[in-house]
TIDREN-660772 format. One record per residue (C-alpha): residue number from 1; residue in one letter; x, y, z. Coordinates in nm, 3 decimals, decimal comma. Layout:
REM TIDREN-660772
+--------+-------+---------+---------+---------+
! sedren ! dolum !      xx !      yy !      zz !
+--------+-------+---------+---------+---------+
!    NUM !     A !       X !       Y !       Z !
...
+--------+-------+---------+---------+---------+
This chain:
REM TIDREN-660772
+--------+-------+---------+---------+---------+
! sedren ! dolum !      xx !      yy !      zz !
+--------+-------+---------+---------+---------+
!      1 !     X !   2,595 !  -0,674 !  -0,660 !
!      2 !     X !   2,963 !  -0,594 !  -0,581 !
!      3 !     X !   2,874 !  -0,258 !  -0,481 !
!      4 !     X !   2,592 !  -0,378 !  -0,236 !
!      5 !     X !   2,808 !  -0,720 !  -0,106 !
!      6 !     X !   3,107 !  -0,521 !   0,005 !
!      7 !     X !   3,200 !  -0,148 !   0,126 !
!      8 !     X !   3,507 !  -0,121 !  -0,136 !
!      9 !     X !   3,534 !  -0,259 !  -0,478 !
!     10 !     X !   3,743 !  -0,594 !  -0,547 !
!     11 !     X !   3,909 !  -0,526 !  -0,862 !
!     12 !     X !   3,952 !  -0,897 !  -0,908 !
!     13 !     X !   3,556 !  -0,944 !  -0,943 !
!     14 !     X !   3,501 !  -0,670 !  -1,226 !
!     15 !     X !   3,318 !  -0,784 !  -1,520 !
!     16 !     X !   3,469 !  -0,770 !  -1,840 !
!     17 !     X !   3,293 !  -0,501 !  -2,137 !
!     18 !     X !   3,388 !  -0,375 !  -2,504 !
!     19 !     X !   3,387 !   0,002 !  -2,518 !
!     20 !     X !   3,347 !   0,154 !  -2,867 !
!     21 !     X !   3,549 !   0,421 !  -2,965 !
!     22 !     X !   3,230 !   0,655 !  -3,047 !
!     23 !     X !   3,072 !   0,538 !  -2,673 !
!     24 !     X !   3,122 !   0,799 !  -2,388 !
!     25 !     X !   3,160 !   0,669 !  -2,050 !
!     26 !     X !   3,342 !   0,799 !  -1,764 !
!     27 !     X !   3,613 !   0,621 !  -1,583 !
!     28 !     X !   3,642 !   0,555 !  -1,238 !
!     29 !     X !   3,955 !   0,645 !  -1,002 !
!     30 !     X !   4,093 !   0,626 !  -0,620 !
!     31 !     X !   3,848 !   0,764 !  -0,390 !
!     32 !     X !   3,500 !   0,718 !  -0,612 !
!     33 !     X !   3,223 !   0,654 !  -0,372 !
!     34 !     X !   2,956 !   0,451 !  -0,586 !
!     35 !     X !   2,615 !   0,409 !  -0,469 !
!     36 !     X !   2,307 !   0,155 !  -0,581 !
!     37 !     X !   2,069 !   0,374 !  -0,735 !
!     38 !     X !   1,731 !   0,147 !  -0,676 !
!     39 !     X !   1,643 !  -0,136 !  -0,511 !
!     40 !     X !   1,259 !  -0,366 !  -0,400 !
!     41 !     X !   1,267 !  -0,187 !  -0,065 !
!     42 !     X !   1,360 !   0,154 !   0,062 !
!     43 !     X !   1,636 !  -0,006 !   0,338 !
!     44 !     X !   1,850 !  -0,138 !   0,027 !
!     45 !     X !   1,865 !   0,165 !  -0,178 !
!     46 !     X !   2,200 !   0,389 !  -0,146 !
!     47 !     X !   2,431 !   0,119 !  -0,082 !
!     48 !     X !   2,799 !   0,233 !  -0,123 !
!     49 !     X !   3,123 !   0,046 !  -0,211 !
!     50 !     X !   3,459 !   0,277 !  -0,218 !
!     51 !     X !   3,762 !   0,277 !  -0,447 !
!     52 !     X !   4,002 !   0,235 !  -0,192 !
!     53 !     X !   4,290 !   0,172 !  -0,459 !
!     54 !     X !   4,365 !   0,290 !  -0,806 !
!     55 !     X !   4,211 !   0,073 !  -1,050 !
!     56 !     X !   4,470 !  -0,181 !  -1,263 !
!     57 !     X !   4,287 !  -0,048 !  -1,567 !
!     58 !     X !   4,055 !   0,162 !  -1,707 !
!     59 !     X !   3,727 !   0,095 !  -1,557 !
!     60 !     X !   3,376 !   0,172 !  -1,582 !
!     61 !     X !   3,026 !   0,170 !  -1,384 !
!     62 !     X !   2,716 !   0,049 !  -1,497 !
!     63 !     X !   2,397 !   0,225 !  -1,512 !
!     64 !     X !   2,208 !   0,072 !  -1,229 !
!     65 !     X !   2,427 !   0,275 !  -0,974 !
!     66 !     X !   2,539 !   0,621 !  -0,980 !
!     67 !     X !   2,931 !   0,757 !  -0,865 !
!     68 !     X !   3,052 !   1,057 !  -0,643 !
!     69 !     X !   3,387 !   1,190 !  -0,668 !
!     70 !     X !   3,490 !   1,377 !  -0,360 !
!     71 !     X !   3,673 !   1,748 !  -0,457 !
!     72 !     X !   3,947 !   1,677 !  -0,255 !
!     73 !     X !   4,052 !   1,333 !  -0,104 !
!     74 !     X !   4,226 !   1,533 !   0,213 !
!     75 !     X !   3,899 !   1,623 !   0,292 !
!     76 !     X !   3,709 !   1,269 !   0,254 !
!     77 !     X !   3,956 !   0,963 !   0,294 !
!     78 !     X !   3,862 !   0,693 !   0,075 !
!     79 !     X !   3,892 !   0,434 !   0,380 !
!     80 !     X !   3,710 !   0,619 !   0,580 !
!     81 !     X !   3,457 !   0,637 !   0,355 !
!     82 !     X !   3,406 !   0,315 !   0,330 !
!     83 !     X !   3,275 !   0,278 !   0,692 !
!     84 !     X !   3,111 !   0,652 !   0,704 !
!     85 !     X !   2,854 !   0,565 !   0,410 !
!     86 !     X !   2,783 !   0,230 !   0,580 !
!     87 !     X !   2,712 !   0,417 !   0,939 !
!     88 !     X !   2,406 !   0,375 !   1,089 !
!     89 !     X !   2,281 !   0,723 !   1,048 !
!     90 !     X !   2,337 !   0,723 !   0,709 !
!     91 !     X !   2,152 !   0,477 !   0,637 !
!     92 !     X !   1,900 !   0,589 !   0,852 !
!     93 !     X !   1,903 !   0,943 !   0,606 !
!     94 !     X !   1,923 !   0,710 !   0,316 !
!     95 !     X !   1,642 !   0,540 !   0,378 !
!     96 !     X !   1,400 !   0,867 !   0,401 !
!     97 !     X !   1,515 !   0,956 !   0,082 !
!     98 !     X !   1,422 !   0,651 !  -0,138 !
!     99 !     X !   1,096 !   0,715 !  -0,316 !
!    100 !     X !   0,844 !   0,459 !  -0,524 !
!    101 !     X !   0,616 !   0,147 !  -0,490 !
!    102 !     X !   0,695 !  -0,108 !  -0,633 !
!    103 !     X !   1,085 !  -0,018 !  -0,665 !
!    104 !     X !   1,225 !   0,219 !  -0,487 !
!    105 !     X !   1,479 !   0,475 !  -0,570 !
!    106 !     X !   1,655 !   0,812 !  -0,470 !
!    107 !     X !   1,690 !   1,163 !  -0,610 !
!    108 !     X !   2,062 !   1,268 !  -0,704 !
!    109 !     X !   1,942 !   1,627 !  -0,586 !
!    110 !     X !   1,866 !   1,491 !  -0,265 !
!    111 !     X !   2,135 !   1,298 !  -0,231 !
!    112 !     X !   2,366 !   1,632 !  -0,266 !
!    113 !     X !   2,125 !   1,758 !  -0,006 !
!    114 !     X !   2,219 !   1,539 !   0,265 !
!    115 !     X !   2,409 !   1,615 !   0,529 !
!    116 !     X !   2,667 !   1,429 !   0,722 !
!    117 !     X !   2,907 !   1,511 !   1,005 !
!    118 !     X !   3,265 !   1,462 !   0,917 !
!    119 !     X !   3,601 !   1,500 !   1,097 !
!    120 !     X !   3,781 !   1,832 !   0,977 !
!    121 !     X !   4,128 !   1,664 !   1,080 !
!    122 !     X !   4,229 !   1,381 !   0,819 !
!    123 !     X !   4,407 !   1,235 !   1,063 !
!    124 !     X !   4,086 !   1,204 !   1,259 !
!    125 !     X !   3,942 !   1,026 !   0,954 !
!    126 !     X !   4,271 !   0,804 !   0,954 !
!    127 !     X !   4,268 !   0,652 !   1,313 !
!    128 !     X !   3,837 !   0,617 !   1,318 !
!    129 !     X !   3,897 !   0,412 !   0,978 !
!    130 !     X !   4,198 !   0,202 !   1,109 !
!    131 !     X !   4,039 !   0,114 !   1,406 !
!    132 !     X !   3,734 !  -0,001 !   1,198 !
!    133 !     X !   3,939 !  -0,194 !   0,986 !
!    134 !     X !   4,147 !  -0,413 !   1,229 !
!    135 !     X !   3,815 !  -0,492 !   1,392 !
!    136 !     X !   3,729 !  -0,571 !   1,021 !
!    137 !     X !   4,087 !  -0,760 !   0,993 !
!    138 !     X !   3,956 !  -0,975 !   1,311 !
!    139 !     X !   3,621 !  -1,030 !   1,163 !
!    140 !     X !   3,760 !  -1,165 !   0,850 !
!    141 !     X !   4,030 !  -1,398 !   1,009 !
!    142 !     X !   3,741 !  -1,543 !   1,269 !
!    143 !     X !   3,529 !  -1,621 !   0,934 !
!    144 !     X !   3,801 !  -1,786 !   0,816 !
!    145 !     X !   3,849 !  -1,990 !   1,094 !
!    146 !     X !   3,517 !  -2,112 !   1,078 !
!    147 !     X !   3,506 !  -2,174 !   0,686 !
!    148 !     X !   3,805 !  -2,408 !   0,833 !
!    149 !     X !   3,644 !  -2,587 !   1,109 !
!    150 !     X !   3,308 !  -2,616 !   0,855 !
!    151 !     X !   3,583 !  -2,754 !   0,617 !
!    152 !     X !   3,734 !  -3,028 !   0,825 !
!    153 !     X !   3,382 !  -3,090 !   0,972 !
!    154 !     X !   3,241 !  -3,222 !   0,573 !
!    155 !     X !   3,642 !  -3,366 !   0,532 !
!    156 !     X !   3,584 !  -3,579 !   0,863 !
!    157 !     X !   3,233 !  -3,686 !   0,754 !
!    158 !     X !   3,352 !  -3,828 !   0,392 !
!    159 !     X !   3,590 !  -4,098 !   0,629 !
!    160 !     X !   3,353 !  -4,173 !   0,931 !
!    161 !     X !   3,088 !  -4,247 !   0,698 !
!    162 !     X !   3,089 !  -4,541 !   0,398 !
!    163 !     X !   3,144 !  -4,355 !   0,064 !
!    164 !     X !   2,906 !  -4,502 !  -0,219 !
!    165 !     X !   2,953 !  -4,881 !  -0,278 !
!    166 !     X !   3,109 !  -4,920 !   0,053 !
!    167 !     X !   3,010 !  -5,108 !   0,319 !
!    168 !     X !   3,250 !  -4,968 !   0,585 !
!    169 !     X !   3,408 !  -4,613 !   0,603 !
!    170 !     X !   3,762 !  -4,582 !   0,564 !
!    171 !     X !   3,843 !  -4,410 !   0,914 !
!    172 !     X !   3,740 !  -4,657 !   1,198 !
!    173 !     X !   3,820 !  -4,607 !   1,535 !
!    174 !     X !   4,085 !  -4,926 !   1,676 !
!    175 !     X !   3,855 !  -5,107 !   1,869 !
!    176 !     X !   3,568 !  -5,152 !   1,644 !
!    177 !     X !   3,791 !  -5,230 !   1,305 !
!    178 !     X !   3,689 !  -5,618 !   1,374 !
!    179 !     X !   3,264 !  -5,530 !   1,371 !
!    180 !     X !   3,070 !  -5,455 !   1,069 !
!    181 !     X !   2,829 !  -5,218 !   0,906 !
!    182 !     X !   2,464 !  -5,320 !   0,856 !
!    183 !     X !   2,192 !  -5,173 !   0,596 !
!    184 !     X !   1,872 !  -5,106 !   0,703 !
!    185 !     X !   1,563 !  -4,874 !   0,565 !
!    186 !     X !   1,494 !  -4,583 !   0,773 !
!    187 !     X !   1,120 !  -4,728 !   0,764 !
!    188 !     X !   1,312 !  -5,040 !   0,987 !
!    189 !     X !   1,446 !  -4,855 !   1,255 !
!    190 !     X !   1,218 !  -4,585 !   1,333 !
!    191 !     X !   0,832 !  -4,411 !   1,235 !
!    192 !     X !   0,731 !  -4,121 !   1,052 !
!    193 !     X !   0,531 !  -3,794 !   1,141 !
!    194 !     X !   0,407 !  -3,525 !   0,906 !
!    195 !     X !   0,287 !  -3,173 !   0,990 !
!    196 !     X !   0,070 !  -2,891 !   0,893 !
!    197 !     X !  -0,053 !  -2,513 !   0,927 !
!    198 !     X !  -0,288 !  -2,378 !   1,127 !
!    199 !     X !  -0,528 !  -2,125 !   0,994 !
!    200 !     X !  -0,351 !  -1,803 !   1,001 !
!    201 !     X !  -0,652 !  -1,563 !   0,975 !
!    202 !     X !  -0,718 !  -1,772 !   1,346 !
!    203 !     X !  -0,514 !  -1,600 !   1,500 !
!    204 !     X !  -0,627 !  -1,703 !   1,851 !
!    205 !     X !  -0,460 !  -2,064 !   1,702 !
!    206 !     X !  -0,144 !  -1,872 !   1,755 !
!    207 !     X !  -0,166 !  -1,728 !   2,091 !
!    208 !     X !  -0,067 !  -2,093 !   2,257 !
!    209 !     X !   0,227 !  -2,271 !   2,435 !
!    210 !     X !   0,298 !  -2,540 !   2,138 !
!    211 !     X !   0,606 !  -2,435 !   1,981 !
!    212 !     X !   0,527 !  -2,479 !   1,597 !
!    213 !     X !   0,804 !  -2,432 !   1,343 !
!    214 !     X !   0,834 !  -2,371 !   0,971 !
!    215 !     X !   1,151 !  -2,481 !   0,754 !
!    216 !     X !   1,293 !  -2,125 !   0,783 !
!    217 !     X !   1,366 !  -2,196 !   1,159 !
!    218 !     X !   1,595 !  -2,493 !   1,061 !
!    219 !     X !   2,009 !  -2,412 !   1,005 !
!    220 !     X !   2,153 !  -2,479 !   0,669 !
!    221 !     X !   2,473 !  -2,641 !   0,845 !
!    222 !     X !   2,422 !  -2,753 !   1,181 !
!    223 !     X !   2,180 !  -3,028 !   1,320 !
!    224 !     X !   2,134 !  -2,882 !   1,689 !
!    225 !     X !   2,041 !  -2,506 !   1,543 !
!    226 !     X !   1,674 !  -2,451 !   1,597 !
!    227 !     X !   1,463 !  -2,131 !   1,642 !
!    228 !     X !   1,117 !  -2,170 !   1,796 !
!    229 !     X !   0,940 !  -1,807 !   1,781 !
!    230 !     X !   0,602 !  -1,924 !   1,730 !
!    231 !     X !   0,350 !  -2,130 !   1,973 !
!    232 !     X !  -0,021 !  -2,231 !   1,888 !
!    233 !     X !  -0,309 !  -2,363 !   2,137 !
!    234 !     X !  -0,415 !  -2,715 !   2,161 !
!    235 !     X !  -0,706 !  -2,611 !   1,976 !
!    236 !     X !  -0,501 !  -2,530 !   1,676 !
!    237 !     X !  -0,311 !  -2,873 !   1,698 !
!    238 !     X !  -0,701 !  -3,021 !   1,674 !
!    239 !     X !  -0,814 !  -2,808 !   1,430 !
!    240 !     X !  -0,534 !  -2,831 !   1,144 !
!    241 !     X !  -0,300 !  -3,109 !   1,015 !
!    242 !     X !   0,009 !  -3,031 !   1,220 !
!    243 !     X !   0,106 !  -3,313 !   1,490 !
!    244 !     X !   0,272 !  -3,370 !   1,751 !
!    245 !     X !   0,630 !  -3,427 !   1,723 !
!    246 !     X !   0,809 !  -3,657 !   2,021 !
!    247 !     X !   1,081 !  -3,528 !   2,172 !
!    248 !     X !   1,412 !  -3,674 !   2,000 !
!    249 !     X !   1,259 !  -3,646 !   1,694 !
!    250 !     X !   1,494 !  -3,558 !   1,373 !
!    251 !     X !   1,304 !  -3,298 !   1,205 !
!    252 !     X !   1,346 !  -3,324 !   0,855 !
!    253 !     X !   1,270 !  -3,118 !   0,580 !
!    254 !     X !   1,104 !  -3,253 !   0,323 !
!    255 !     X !   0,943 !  -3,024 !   0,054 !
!    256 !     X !   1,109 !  -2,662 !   0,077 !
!    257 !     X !   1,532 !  -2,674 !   0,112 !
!    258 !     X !   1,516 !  -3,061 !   0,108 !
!    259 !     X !   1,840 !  -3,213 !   0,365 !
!    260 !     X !   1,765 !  -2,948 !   0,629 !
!    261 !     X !   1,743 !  -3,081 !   0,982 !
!    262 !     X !   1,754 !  -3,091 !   1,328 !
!    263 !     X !   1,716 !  -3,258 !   1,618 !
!    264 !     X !   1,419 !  -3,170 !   1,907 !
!    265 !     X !   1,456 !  -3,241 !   2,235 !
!    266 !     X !   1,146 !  -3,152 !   2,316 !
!    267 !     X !   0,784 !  -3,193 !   2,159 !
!    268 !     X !   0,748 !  -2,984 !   1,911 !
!    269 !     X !   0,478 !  -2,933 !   1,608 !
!    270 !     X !   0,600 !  -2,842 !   1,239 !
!    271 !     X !   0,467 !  -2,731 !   0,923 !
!    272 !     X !   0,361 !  -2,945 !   0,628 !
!    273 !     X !   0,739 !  -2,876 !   0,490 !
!    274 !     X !   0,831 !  -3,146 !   0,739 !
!    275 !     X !   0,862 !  -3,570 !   0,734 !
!    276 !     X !   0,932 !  -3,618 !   1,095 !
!    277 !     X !   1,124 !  -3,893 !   1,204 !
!    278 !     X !   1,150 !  -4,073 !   1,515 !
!    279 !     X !   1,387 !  -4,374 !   1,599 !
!    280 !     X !   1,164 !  -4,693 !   1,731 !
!    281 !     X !   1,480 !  -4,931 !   1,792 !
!    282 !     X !   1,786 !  -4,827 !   1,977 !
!    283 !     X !   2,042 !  -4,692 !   1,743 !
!    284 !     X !   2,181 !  -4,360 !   1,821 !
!    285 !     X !   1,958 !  -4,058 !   1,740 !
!    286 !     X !   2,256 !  -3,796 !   1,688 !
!    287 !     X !   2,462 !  -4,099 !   1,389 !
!    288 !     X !   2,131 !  -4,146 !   1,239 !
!    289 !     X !   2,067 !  -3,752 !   1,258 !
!    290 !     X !   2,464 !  -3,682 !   1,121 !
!    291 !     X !   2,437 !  -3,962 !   0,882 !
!    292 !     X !   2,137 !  -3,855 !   0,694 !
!    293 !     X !   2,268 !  -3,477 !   0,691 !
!    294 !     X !   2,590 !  -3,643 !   0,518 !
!    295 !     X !   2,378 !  -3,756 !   0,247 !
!    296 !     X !   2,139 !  -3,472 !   0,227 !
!    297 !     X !   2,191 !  -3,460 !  -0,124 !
!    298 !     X !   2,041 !  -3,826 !  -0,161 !
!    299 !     X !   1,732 !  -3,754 !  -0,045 !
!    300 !     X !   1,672 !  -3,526 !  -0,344 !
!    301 !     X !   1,615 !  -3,873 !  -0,532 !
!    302 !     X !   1,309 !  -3,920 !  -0,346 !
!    303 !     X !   1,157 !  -3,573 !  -0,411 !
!    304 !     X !   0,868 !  -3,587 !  -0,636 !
!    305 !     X !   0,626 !  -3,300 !  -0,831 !
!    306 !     X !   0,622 !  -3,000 !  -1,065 !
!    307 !     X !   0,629 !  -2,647 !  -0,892 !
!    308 !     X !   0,755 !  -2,752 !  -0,524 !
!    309 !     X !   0,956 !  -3,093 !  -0,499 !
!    310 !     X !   0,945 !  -3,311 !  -0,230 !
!    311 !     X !   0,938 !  -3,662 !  -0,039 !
!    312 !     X !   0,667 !  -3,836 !   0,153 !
!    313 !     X !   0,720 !  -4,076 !   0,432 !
!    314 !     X !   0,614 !  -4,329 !   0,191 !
!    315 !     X !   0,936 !  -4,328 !  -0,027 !
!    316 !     X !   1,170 !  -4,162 !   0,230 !
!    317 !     X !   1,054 !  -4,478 !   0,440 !
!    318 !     X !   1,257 !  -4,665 !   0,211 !
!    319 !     X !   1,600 !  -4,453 !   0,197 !
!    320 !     X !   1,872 !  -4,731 !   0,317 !
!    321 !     X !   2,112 !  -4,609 !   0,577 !
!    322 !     X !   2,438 !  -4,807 !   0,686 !
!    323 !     X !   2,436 !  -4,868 !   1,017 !
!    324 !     X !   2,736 !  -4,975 !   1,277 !
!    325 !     X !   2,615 !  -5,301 !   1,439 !
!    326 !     X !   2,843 !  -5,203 !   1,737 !
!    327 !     X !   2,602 !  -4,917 !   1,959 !
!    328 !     X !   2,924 !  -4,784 !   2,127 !
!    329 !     X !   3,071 !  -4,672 !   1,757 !
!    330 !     X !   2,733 !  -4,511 !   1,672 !
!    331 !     X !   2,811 !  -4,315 !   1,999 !
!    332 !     X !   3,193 !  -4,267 !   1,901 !
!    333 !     X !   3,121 !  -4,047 !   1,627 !
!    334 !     X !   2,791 !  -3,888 !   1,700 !
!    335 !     X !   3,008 !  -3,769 !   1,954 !
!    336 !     X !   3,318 !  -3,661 !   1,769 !
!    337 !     X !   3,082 !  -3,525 !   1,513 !
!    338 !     X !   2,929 !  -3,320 !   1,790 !
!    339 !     X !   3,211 !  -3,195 !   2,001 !
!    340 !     X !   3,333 !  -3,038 !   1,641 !
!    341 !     X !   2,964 !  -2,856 !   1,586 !
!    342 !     X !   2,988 !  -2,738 !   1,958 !
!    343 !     X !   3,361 !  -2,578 !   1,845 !
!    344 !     X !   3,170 !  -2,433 !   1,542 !
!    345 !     X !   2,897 !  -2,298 !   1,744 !
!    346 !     X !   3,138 !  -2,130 !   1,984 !
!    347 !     X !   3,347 !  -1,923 !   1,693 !
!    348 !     X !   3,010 !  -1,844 !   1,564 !
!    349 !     X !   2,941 !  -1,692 !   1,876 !
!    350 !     X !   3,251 !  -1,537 !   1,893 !
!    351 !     X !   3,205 !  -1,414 !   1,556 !
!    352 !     X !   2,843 !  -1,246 !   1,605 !
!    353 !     X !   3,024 !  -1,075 !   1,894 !
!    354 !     X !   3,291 !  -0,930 !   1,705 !
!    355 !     X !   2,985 !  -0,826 !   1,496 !
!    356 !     X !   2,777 !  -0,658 !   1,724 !
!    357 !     X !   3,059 !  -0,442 !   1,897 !
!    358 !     X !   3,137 !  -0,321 !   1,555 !
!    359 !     X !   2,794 !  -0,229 !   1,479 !
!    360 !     X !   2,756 !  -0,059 !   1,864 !
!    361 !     X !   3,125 !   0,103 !   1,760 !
!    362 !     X !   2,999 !   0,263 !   1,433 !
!    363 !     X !   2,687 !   0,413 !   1,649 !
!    364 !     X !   2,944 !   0,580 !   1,890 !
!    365 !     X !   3,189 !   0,715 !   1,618 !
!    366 !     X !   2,936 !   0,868 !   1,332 !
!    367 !     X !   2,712 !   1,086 !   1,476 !
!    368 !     X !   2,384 !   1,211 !   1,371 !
!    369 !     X !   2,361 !   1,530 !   1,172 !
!    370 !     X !   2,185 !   1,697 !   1,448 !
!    371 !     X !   2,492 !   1,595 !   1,745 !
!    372 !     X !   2,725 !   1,812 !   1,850 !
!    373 !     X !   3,041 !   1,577 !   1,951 !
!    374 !     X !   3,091 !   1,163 !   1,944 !
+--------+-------+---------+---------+---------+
């Protein structure tokens, strides 16, 4: 897993094995390119991780991956390395080479067979990997920005929300300190609709203009992230158990990855992984929305069965939520709650960016085997 999660090895993250004195194994050193020998599909066999430093200690490989030393280190520059064996054409050539059915896996012979295109100047090698790497270096510190901003987002919602066996949070805005906090059931302020699949072996049920979602279309973190790729025909919403969804709906997850959700604004059929839930009274869609994402982990106390757990509207109907009796403090931090999800959307953008012109970057600087010049 190291090798496959990052292009060079983190000495830090090295397991820890006894070596007999009778056991031969062969230690690694600056400049070993290791490789994943198999893998369950031919576009995750050959993955490389680089020694870009000497290690601390004597140091070893396992036998699910395979090493290659380079004969001279002028010639191949670890760093650059690193980003050549993770190029897009190589890959490409990788990926010809793995062999098998149910696991794939590649020939060492063919491996030594492959050819790449490599700068004959090291200091060629030297500037392609350093400008690789400070896009890397940006990459890195915009992750970290928004680890930070997804940090202080779950910080914020522990004080704008009552911890357990509180009635009140402890952050509260000045000017509704002097109102109070009310509990109601979710059943109380709003109604409940479930969903289904249509046939799939139909597959005129799919050719529609109903957008239908499964949970895999929901975001693990943020309530307004929602992809709708698939549509069915109003015949399909007849013929199956799916429904109709109003528009600002929460759409909650209720069987597979239990405290996923978002919010539709528009009508919008699910899959049978769903209890939708729709507000009746009027208390704020987005609080109620934030609030039961803040206790995501609650609603696992309602999930019931053996191989797949889950909740019903029946006993989700009866989850208590704290409500501020004040609508304009509902509003406050639905929308301070918000306006730091719309930050966290933006650096994500910014952050796929960086990602794609690094990808389109690679494409330019490693050529093909069969090009001339970048």
């Amino acid at each position: 897993m190291q090798v496959f999660n990052c292009a060079w090895i983190d000495f830090t993250k090295c397991g820890r094995v006894l070596i007999a004195d009778n056991e031969n194994q062969n230690t690694l050193q600056l400049g070993d390119i290791l490789f994943t020998t198999s893998s369950e599909t031919p576009n995750e066999v050959g993955f490389a991780s680089v020694l870009i430093d000497s290690p601390p200690e004597p140091t070893y490989l396992n036998s699910f991956c395979f090493s290659f030393r380079p004969n001279d280190l002028d010639m191949l520059i670890p760093k650059f390395s690193c980003y050549l064996f993770h190029s897009t054409n190589y890959r490409k050539s990788i990926s010809a080479l793995a062999q098998g059915i149910t696991r794939y896996n590649i020939s060492k012979g063919a491996f030594l067979n492959l050819r790449l295109l490599i700068p004959k100047e090291k200091a060629e090698q030297q500037k392609i990997a350093d400008c690789l790497s400070s896009l890397d270096d940006l990459i890195s510190a915009q992750s970290q920005k928004i680890e930070a901003l997804k940090a202080h987002k779950k910080g914020l919602m522990q004080q704008l929300f009552p911890a357990e066996g509180e009635t009140t949070p402890k952050w509260r805005f000045p000017e509704f300190r002097e109102s109070g906090w009310g509990g109601k059931t979710l059943g109380q302020v709003g109604e409940f609709t479930g969903g289904g699949t249509p046939s799939k072996d139909n597959q005129s049920f799919w050719k529609g203009n109903i957008p239908w979602i499964s949970s895999s279309d929901i975001d693990e973190d943020s309530i307004y992230q929602l992809t709708v790729s698939r549509f069915i025909t109003a015949e399909a919403l007849k013929n199956s158990a799916t429904k109709m969804v109003p528009a600002n709906s929460i759409l909650l997850v209720s069987r597979v990855g239990v405290g996923k959700l978002a919010i539709t604004k528009e009508s919008i059929c699910t899959s049978q992984d769903f209890t939708n839930f729709t507000p009746t009274k009027n208390d704020n869609l987005i609080f109620i929305a934030y609030y039961l994402k803040y206790h995501s982990k609650d609603l696992l106390v309602f999930s019931q069965g053996m191989a797949i757990k889950g909740f019903t509207k029946d006993n989700i109907s009866k989850f208590k939520i704290l409500i501020p009796s004040k609508k304009a403090e509902q509003q406050k931090i639905a929308d301070c709650l918000s306006s730091l999800d719309d930050l966290i959307s933006a650096q994500s953008q910014k952050l796929e960016a960086l990602k794609a012109h690094k990808k389109g970057l690679m494409q330019q600087l490693f050529p093909a085997a069969d090009d001339r010049d970048i």
